[in-house]
N, C-alpha and C positions, 0 to 999 in steps of 0.2 A: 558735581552731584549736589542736591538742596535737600536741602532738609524739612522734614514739615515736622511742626509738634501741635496735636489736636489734644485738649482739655475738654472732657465729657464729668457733665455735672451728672449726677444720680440722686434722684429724692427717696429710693431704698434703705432702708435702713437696718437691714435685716446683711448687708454687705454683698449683695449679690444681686442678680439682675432679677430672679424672679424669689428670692428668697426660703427656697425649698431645697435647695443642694448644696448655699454654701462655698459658691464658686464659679465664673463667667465673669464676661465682661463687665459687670456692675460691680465687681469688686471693690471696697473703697483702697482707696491708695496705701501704702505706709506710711504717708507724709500727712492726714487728715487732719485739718486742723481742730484745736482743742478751746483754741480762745479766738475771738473775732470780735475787733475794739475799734470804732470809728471815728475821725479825723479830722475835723474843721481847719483848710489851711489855706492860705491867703496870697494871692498873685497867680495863680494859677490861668492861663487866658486861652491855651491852645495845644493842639497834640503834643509841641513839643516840649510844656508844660508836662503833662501827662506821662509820656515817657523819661524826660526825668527824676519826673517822683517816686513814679513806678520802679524804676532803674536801682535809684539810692536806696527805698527799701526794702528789695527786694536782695539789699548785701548785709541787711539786720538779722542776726542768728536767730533762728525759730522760724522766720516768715515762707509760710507757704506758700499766700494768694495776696493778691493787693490790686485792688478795683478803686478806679479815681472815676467818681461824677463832677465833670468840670463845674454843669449847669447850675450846682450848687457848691465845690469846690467840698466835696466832702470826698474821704480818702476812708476807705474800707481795708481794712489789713485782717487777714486769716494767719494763726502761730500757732505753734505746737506749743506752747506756754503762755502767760501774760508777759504782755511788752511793757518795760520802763517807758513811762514820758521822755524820758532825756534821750534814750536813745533812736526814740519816735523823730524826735525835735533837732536831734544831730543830722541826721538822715537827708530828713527835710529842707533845714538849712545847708546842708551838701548841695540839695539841687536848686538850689536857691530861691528858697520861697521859707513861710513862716509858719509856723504852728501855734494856731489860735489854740487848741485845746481838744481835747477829748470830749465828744458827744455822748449821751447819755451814761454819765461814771458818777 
């Protein structure tokens, strides 16, 4: 048997899908992230790039969402708190590439 798991963004803000009752499918999660801090990192060249960066950390405590643009090799991370650089940078180096640094901080 397979499994599917679908991810639905919602630009409501109100928590709900039409904003009136409080309740439906536009719910926001209980995982929503709180902090969202972006990535400059280095060697990254192809999907399998991509899923291990994505992979490593996404095993960083707080991390909700994490979006890699190869085309510029920038790394988007969504946490239910602010993330330490080191343990940004641990991560990273786990899947073997570098962290130039954090984008607009």
């Amino acid at each position: 048997m397979s499994e599917t798991t679908v991810t639905v963004e919602s630009s409501s803000t109100g928590g709900s899908c039409c904003g009136s009752c409080g309740t439906g499918a536009g719910k926001a999660p209980a995982t929503a992230a709180a902090e969202r801090a972006v990535f400059q990192v280095k060697g990254m060249t192809c999907g399998h790039c991509v899923s291990s960066v994505t992979a490593e950390l996404e095993k960083v405590a707080g991390v909700t969402e994490v979006a890699v643009d190869l085309a510029t090799g920038q790394v988007t991370v969504d946490s239910t708190a602010p993330l330490a650089d080191t343990d940004v940078a641990a991560a990273i180096d786990e899947a073997g590439y570098a962290l130039i640094g954090r984008i607009g901080a």
